[in-house]
PDB file of N, CA, C and O in Angstrom:
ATOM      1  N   UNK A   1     -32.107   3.212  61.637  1.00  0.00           N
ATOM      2  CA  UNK A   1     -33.264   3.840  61.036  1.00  0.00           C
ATOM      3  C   UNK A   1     -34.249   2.786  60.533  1.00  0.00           C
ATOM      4  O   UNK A   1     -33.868   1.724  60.041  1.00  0.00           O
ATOM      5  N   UNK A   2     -35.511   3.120  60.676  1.00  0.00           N
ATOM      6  CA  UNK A   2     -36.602   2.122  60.210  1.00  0.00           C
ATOM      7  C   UNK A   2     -36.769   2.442  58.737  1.00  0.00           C
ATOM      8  O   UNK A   2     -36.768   3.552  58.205  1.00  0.00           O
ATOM      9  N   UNK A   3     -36.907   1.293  58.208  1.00  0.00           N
ATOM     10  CA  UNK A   3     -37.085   1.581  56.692  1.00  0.00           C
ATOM     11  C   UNK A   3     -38.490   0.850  55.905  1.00  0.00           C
ATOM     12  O   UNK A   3     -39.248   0.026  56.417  1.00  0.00           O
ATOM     13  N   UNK A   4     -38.550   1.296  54.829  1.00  0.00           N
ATOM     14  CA  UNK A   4     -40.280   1.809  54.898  1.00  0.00           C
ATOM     15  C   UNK A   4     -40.459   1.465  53.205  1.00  0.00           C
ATOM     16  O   UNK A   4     -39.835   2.044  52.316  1.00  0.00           O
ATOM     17  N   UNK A   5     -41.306   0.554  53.040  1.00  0.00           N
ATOM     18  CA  UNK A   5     -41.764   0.427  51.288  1.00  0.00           C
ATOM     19  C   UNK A   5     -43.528   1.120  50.885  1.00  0.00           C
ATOM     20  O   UNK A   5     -44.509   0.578  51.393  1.00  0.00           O
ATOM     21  N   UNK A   6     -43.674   2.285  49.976  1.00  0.00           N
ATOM     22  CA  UNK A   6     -44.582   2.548  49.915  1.00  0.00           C
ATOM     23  C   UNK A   6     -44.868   2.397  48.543  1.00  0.00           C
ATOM     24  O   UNK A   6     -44.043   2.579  47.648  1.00  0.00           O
ATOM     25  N   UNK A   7     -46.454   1.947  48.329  1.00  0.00           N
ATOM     26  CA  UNK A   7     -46.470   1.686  46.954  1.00  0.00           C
ATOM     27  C   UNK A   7     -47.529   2.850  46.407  1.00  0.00           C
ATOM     28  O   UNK A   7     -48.568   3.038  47.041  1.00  0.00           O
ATOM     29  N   UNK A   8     -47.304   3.441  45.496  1.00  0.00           N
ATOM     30  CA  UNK A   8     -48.344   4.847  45.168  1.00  0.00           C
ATOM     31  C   UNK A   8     -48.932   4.992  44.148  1.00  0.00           C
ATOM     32  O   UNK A   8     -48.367   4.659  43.106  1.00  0.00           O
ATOM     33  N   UNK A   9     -50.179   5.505  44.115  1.00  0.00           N
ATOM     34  CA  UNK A   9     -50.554   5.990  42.455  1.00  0.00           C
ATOM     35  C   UNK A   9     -51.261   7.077  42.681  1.00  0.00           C
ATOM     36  O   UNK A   9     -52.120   7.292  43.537  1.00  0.00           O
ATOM     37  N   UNK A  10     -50.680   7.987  41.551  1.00  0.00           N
ATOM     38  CA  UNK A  10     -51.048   9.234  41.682  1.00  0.00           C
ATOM     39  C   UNK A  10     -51.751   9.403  40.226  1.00  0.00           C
ATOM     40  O   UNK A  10     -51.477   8.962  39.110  1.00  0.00           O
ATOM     41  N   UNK A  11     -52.935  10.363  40.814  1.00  0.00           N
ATOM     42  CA  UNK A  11     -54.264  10.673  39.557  1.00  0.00           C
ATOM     43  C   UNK A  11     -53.538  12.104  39.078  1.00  0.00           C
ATOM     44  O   UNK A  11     -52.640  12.849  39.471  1.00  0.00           O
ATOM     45  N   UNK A  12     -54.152  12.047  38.375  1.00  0.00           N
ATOM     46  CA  UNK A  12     -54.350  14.185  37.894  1.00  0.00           C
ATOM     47  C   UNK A  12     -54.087  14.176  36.377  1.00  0.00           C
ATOM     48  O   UNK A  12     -54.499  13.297  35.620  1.00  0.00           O
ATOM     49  N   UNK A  13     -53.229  15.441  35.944  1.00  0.00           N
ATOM     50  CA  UNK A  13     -52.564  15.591  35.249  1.00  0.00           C
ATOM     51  C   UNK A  13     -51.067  15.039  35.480  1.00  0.00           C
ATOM     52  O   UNK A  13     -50.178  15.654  36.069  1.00  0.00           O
ATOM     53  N   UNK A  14     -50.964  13.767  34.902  1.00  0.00           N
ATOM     54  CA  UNK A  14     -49.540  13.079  35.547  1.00  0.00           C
ATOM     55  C   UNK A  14     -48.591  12.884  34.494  1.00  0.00           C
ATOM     56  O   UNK A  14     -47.433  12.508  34.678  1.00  0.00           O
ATOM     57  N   UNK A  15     -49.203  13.200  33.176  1.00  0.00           N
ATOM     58  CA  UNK A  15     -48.113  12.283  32.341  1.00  0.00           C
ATOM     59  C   UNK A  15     -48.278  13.344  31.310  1.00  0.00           C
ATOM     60  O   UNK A  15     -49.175  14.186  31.346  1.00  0.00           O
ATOM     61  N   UNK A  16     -47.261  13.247  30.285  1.00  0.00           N
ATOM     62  CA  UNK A  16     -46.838  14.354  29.294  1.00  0.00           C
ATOM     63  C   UNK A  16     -46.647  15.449  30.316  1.00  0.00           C
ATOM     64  O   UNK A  16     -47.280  16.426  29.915  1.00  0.00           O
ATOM     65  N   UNK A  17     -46.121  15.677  31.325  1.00  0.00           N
ATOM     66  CA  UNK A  17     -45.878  16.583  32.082  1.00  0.00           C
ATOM     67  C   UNK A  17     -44.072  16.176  32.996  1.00  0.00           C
ATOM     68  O   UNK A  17     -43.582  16.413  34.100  1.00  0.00           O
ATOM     69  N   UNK A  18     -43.673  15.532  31.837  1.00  0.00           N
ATOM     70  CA  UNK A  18     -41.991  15.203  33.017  1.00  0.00           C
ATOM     71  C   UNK A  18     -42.146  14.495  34.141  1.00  0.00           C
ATOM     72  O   UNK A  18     -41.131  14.076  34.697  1.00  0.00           O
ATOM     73  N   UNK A  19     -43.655  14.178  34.791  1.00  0.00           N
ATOM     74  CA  UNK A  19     -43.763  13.528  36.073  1.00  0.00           C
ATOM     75  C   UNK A  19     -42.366  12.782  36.283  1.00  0.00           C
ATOM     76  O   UNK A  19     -41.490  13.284  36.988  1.00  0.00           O
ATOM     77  N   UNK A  20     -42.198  11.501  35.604  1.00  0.00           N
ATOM     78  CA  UNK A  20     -41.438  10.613  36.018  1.00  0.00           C
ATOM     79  C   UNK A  20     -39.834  11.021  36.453  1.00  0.00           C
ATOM     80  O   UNK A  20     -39.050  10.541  37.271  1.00  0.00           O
ATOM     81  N   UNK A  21     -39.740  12.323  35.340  1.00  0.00           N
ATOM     82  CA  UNK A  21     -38.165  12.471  35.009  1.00  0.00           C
ATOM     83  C   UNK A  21     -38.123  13.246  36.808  1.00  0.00           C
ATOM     84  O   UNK A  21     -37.356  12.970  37.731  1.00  0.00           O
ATOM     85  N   UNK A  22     -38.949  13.977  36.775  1.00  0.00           N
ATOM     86  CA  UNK A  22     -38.937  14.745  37.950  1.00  0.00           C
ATOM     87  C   UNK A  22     -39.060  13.996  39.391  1.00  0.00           C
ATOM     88  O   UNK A  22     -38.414  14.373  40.368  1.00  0.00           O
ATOM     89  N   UNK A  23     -39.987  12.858  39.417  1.00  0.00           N
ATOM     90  CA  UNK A  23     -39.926  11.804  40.453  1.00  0.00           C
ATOM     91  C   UNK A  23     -38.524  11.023  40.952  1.00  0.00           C
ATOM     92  O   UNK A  23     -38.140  10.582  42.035  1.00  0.00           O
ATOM     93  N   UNK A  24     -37.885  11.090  39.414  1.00  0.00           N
ATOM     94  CA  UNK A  24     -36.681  10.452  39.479  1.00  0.00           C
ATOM     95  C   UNK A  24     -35.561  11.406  40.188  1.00  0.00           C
ATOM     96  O   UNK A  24     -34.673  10.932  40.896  1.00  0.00           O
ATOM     97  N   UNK A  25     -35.710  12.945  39.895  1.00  0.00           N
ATOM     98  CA  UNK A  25     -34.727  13.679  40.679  1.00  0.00           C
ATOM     99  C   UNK A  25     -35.455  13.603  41.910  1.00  0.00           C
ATOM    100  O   UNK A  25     -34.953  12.733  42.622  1.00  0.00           O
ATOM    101  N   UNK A  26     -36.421  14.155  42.438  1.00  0.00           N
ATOM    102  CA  UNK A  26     -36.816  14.241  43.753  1.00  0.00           C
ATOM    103  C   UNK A  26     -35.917  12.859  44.213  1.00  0.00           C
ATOM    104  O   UNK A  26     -34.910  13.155  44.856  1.00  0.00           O
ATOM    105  N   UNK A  27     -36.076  11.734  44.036  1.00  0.00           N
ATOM    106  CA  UNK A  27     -35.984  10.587  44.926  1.00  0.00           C
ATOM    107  C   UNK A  27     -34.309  10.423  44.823  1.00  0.00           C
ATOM    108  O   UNK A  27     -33.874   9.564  45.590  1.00  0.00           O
ATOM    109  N   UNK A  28     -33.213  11.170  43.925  1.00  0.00           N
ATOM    110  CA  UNK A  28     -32.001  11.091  44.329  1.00  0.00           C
ATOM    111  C   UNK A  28     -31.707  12.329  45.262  1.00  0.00           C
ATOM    112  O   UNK A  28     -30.631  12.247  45.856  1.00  0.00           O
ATOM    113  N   UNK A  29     -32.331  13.271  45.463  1.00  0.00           N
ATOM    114  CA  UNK A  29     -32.090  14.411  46.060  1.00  0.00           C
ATOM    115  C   UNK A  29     -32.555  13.879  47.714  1.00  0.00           C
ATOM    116  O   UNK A  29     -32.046  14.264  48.766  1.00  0.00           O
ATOM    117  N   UNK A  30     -33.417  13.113  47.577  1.00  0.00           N
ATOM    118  CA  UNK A  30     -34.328  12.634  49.032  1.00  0.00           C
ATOM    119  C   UNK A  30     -33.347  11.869  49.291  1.00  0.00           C
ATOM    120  O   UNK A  30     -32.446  12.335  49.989  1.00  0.00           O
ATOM    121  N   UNK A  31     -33.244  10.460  48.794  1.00  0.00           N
ATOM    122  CA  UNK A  31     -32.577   9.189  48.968  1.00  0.00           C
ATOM    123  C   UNK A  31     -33.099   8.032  48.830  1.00  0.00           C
ATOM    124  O   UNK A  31     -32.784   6.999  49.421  1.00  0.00           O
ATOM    125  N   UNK A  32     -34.004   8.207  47.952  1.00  0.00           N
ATOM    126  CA  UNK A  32     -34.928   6.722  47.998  1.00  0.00           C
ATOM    127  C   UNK A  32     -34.701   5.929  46.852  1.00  0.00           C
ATOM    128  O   UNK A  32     -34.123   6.103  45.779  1.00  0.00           O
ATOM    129  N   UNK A  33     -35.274   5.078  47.347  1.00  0.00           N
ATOM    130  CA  UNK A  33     -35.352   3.900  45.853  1.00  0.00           C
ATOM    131  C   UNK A  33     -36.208   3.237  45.675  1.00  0.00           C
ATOM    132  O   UNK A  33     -36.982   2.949  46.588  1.00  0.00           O
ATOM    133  N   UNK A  34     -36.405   2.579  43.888  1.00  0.00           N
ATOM    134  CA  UNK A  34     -37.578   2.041  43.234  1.00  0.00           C
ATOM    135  C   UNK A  34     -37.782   2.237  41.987  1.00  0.00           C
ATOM    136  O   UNK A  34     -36.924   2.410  41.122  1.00  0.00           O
ATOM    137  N   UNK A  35     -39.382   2.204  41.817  1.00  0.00           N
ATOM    138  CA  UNK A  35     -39.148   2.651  40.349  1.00  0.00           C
ATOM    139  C   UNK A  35     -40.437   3.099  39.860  1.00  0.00           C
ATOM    140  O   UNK A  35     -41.299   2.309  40.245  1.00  0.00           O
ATOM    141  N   UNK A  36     -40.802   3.814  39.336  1.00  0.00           N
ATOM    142  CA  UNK A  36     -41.719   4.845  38.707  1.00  0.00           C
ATOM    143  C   UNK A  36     -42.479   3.891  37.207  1.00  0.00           C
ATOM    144  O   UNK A  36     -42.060   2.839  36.724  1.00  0.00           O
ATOM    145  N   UNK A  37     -43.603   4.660  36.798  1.00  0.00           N
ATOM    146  CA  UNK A  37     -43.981   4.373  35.693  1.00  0.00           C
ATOM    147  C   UNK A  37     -45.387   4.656  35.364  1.00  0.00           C
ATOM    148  O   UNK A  37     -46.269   4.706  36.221  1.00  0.00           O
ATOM    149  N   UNK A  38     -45.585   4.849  34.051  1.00  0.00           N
ATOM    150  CA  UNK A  38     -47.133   5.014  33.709  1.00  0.00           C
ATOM    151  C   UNK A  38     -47.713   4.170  33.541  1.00  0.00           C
ATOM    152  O   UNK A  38     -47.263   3.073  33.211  1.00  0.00           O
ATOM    153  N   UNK A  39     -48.829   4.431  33.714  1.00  0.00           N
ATOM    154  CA  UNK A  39     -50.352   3.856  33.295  1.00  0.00           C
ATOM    155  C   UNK A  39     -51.459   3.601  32.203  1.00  0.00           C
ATOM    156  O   UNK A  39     -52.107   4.645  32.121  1.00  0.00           O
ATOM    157  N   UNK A  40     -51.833   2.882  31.537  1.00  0.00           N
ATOM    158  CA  UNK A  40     -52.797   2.859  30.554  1.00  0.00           C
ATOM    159  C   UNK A  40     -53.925   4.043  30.939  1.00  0.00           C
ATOM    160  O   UNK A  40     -54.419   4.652  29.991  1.00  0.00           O
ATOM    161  N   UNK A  41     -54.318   4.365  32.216  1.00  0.00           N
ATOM    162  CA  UNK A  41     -55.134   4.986  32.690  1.00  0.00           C
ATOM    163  C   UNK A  41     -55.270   6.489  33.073  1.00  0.00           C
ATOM    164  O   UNK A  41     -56.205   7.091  33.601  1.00  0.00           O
ATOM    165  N   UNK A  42     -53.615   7.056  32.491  1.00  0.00           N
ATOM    166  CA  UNK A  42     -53.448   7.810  32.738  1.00  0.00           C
ATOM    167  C   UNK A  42     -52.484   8.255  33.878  1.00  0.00           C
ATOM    168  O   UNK A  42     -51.663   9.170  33.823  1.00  0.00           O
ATOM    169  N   UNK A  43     -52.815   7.216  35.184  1.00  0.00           N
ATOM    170  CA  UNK A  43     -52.293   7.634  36.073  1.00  0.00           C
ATOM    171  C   UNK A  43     -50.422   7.233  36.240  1.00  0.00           C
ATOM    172  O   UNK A  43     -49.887   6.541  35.374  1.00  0.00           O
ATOM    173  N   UNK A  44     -49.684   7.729  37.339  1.00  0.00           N
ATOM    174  CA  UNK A  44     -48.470   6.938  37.624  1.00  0.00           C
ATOM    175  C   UNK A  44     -48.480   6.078  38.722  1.00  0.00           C
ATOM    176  O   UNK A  44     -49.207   6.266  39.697  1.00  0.00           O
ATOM    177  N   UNK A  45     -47.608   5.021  38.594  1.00  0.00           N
ATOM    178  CA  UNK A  45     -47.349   4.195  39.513  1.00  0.00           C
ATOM    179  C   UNK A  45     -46.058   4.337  40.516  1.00  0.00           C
ATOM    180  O   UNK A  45     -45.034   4.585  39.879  1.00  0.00           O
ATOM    181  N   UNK A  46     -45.981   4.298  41.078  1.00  0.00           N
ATOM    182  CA  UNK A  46     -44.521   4.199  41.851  1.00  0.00           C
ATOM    183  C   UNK A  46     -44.257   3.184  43.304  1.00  0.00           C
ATOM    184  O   UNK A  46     -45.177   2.920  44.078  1.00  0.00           O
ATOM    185  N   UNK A  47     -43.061   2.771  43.458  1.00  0.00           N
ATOM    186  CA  UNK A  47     -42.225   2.285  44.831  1.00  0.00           C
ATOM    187  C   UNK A  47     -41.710   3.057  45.595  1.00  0.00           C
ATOM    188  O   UNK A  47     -41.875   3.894  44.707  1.00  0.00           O
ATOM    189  N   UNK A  48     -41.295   3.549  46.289  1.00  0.00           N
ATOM    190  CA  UNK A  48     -40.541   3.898  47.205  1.00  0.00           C
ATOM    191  C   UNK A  48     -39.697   3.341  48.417  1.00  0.00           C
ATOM    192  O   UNK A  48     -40.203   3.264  49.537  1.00  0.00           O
ATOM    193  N   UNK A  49     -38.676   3.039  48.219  1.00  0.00           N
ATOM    194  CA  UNK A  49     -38.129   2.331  49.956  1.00  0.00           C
ATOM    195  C   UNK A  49     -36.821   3.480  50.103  1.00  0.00           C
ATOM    196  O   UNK A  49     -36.163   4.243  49.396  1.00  0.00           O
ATOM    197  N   UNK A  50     -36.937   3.053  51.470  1.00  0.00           N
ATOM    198  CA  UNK A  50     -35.667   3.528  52.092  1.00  0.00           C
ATOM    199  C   UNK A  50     -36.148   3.759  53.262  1.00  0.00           C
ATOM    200  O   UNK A  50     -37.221   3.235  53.565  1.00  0.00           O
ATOM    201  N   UNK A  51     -35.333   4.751  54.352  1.00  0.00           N
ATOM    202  CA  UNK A  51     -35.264   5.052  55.328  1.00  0.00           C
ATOM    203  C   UNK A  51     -36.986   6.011  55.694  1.00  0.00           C
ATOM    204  O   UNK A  51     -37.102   7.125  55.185  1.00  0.00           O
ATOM    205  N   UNK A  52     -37.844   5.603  56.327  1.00  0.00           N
ATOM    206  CA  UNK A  52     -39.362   5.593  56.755  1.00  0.00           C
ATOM    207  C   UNK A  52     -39.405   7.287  56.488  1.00  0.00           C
ATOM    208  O   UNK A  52     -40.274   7.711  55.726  1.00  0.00           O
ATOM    209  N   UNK A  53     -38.494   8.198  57.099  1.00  0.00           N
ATOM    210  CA  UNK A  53     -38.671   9.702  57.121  1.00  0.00           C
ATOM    211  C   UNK A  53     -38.463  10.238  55.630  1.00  0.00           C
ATOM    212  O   UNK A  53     -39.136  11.117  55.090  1.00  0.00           O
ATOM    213  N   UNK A  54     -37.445   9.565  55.102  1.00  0.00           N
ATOM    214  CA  UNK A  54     -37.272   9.792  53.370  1.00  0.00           C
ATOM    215  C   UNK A  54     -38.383   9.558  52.542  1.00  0.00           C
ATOM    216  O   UNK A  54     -38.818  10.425  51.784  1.00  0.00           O
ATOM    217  N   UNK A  55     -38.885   8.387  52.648  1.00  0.00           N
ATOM    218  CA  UNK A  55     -40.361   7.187  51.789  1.00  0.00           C
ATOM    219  C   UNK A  55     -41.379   8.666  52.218  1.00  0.00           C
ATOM    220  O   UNK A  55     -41.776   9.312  51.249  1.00  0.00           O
ATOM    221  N   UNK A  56     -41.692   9.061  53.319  1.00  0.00           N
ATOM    222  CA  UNK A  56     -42.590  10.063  54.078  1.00  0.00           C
ATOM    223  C   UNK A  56     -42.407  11.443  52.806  1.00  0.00           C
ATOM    224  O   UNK A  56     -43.299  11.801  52.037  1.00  0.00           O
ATOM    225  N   UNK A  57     -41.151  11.962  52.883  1.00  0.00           N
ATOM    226  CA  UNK A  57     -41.099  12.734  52.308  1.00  0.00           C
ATOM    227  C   UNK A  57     -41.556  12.731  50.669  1.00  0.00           C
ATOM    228  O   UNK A  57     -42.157  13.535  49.957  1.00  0.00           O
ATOM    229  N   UNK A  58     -40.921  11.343  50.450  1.00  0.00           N
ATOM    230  CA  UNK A  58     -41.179  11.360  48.912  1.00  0.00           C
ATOM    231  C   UNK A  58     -42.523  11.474  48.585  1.00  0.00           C
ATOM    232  O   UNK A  58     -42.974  12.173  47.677  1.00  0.00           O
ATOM    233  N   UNK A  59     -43.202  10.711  49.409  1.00  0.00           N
ATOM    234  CA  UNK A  59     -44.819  10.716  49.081  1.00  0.00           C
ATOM    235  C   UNK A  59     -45.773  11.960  49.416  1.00  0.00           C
ATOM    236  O   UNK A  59     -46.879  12.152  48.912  1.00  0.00           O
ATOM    237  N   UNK A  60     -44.970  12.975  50.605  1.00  0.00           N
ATOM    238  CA  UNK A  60     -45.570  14.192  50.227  1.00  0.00           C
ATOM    239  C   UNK A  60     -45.279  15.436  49.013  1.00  0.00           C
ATOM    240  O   UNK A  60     -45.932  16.427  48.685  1.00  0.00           O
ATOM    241  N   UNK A  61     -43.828  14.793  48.482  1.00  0.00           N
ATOM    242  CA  UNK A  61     -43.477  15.078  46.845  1.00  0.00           C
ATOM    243  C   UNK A  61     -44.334  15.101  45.708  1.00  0.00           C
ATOM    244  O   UNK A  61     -44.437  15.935  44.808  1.00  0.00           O
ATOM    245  N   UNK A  62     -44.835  14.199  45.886  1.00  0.00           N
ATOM    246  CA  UNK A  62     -45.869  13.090  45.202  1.00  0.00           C
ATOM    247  C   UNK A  62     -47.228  14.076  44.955  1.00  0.00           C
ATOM    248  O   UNK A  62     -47.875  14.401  43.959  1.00  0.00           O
ATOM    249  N   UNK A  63     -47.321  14.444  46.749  1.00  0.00           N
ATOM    250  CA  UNK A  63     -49.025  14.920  46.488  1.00  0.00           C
ATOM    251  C   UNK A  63     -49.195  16.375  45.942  1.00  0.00           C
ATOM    252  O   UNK A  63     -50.259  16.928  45.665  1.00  0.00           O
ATOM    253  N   UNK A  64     -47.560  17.032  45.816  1.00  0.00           N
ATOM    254  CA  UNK A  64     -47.200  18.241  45.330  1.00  0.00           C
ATOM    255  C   UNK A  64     -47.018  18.002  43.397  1.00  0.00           C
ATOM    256  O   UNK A  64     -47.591  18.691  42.553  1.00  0.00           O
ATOM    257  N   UNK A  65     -46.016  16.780  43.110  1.00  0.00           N
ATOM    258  CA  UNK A  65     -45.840  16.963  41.708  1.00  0.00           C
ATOM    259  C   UNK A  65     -44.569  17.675  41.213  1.00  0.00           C
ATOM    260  O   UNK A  65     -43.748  18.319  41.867  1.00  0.00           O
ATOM    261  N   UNK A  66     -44.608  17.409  39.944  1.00  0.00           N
ATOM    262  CA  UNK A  66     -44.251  18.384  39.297  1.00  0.00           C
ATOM    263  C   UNK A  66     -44.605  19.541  38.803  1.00  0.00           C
ATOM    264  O   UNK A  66     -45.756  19.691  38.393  1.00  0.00           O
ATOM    265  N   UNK A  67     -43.687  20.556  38.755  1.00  0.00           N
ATOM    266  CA  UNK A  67     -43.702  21.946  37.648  1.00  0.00           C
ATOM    267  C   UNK A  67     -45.199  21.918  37.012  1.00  0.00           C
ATOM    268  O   UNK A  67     -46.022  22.728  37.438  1.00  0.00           O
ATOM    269  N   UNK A  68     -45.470  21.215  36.242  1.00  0.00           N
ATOM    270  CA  UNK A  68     -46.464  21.318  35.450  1.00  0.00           C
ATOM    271  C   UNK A  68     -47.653  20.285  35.637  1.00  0.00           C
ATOM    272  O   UNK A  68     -48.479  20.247  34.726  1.00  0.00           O
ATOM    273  N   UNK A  69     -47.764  19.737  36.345  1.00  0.00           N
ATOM    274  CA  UNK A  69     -47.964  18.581  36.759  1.00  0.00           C
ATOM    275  C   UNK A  69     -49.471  19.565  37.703  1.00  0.00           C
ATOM    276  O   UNK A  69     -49.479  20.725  38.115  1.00  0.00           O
ATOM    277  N   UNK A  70     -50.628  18.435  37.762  1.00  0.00           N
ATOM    278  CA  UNK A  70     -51.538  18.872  38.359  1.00  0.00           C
ATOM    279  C   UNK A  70     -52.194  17.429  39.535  1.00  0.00           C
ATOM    280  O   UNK A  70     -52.981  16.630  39.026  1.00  0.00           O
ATOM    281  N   UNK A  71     -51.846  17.267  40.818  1.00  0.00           N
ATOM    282  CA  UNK A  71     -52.067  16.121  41.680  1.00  0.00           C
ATOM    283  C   UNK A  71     -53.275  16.368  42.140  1.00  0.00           C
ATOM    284  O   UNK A  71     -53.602  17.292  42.885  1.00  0.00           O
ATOM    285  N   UNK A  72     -54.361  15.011  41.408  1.00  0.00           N
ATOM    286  CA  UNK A  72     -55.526  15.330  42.280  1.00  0.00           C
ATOM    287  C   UNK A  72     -56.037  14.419  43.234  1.00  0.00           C
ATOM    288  O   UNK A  72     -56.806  14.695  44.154  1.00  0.00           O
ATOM    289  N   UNK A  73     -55.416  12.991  42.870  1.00  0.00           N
ATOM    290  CA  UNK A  73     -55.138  11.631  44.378  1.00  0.00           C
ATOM    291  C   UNK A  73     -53.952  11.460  44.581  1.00  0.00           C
ATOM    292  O   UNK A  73     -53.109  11.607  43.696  1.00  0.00           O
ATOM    293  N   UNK A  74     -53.636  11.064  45.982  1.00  0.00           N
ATOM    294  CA  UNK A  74     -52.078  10.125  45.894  1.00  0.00           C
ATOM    295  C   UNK A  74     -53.115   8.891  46.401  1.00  0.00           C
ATOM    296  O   UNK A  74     -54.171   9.185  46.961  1.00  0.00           O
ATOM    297  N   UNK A  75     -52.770   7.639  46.184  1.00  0.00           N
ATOM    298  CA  UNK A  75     -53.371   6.068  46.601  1.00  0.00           C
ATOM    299  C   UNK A  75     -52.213   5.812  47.315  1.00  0.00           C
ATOM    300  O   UNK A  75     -51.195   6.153  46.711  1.00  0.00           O
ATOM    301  N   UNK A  76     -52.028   5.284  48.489  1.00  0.00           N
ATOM    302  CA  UNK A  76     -51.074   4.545  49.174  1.00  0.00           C
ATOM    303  C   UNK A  76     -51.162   3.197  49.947  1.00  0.00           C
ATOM    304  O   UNK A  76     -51.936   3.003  50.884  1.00  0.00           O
ATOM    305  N   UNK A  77     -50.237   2.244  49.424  1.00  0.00           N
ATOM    306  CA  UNK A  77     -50.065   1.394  50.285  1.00  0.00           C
ATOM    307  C   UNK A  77     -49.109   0.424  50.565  1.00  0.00           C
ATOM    308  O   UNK A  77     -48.572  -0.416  49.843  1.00  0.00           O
ATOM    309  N   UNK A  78     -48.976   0.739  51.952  1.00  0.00           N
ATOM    310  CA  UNK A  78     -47.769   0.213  52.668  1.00  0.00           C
ATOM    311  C   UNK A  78     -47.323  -1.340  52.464  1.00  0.00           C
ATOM    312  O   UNK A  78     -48.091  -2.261  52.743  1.00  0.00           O
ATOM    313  N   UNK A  79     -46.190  -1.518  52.022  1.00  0.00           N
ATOM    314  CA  UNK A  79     -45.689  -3.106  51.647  1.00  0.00           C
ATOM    315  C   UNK A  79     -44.552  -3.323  52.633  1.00  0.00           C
ATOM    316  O   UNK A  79     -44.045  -2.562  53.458  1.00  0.00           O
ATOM    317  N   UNK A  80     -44.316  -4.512  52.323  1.00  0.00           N
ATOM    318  CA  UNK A  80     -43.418  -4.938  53.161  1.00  0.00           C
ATOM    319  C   UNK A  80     -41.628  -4.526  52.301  1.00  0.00           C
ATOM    320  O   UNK A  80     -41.306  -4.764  51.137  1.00  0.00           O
ATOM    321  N   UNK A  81     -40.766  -3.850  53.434  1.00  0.00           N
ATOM    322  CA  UNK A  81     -39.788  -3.472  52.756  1.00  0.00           C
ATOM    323  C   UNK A  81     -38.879  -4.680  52.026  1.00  0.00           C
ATOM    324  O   UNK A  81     -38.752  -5.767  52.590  1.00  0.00           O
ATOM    325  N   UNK A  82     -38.369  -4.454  50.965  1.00  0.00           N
ATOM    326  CA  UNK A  82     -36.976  -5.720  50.367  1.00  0.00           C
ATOM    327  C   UNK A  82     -36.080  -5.203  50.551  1.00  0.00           C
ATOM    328  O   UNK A  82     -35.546  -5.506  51.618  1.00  0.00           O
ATOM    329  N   UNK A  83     -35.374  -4.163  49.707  1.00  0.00           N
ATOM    330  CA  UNK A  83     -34.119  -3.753  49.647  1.00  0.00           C
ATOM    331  C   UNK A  83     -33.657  -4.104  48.682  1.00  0.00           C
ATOM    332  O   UNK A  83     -32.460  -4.392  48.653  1.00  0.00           O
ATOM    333  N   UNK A  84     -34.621  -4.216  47.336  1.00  0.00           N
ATOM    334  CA  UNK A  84     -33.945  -4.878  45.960  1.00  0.00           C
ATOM    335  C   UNK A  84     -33.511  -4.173  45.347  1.00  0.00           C
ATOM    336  O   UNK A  84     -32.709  -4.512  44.477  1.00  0.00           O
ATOM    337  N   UNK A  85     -33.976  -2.493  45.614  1.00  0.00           N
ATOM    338  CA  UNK A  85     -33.181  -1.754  44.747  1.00  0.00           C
ATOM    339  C   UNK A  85     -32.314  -0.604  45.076  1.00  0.00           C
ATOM    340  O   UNK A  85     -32.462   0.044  46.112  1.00  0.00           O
ATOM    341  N   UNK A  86     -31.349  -0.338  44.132  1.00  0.00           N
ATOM    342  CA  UNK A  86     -30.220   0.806  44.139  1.00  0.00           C
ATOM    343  C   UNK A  86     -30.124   1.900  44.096  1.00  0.00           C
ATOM    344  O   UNK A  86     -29.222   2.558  44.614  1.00  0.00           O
ATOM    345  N   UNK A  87     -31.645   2.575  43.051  1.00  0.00           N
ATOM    346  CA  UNK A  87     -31.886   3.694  42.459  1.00  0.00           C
ATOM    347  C   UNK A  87     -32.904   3.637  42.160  1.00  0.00           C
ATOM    348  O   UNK A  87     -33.342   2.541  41.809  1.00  0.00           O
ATOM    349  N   UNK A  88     -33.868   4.956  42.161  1.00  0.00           N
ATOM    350  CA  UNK A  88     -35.250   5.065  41.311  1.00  0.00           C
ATOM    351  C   UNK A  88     -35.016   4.751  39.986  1.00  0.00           C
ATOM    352  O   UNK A  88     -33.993   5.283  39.554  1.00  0.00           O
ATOM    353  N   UNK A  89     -35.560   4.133  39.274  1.00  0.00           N
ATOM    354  CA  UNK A  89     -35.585   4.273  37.895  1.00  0.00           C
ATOM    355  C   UNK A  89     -36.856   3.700  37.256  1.00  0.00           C
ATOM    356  O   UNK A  89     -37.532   2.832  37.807  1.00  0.00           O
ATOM    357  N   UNK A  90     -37.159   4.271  35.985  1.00  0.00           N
ATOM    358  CA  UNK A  90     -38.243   4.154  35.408  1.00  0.00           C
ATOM    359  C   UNK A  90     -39.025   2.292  34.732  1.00  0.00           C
ATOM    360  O   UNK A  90     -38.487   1.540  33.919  1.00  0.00           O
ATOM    361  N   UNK A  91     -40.030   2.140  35.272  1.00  0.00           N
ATOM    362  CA  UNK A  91     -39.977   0.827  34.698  1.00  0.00           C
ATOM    363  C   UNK A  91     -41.024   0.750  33.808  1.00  0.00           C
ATOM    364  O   UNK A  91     -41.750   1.744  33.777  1.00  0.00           O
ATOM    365  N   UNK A  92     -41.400  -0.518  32.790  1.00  0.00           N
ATOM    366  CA  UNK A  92     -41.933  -0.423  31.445  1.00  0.00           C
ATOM    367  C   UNK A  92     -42.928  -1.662  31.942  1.00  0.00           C
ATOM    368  O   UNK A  92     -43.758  -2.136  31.167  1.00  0.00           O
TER     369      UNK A  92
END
């Protein structure tokens, strides 16, 4: 399988809304990995790697949101894959 690093930021209503906690289940339910986080600006940041059809999925996750959550950009751009990480998790 080809594997795939996407780097994202998503506008809207993103934060005080669970975004992250919820990014974090989507991406164990998918299979991906990386790591999430907010923005001074409001917006979230995120990684994604793994397998190219998974990264795909997550990022049309992304342009959906969360529950409460209101997506009005996704920003994308494609990096070169590592494989540094194990699990989504939130970074500071």
């Amino acid at each position: 399988m080809k594997k795939r690093r996407a780097h994202v930021w998503i506008s809207g209503r993103v934060q005080g809304v669970f975004f992250r906690a919820y990014t974090i289940e989507a991406a164990q339910l998918i299979g991906v990995t990386g790591w999430v986080r907010n923005l001074p600006d409001g917006r979230v940041e995120a990684v994604f790697e793994g397998e190219a059809d998974k990264v795909q999925k997550m990022i049309e996750w992304c342009r959906e949101g969360s529950p409460m959550s209101r997506v009005d950009r996704v920003e994308l751009l494609e990096e070169v894959y590592t494989g540094d990480f194990d699990r989504l998790a939130v970074a500071h």
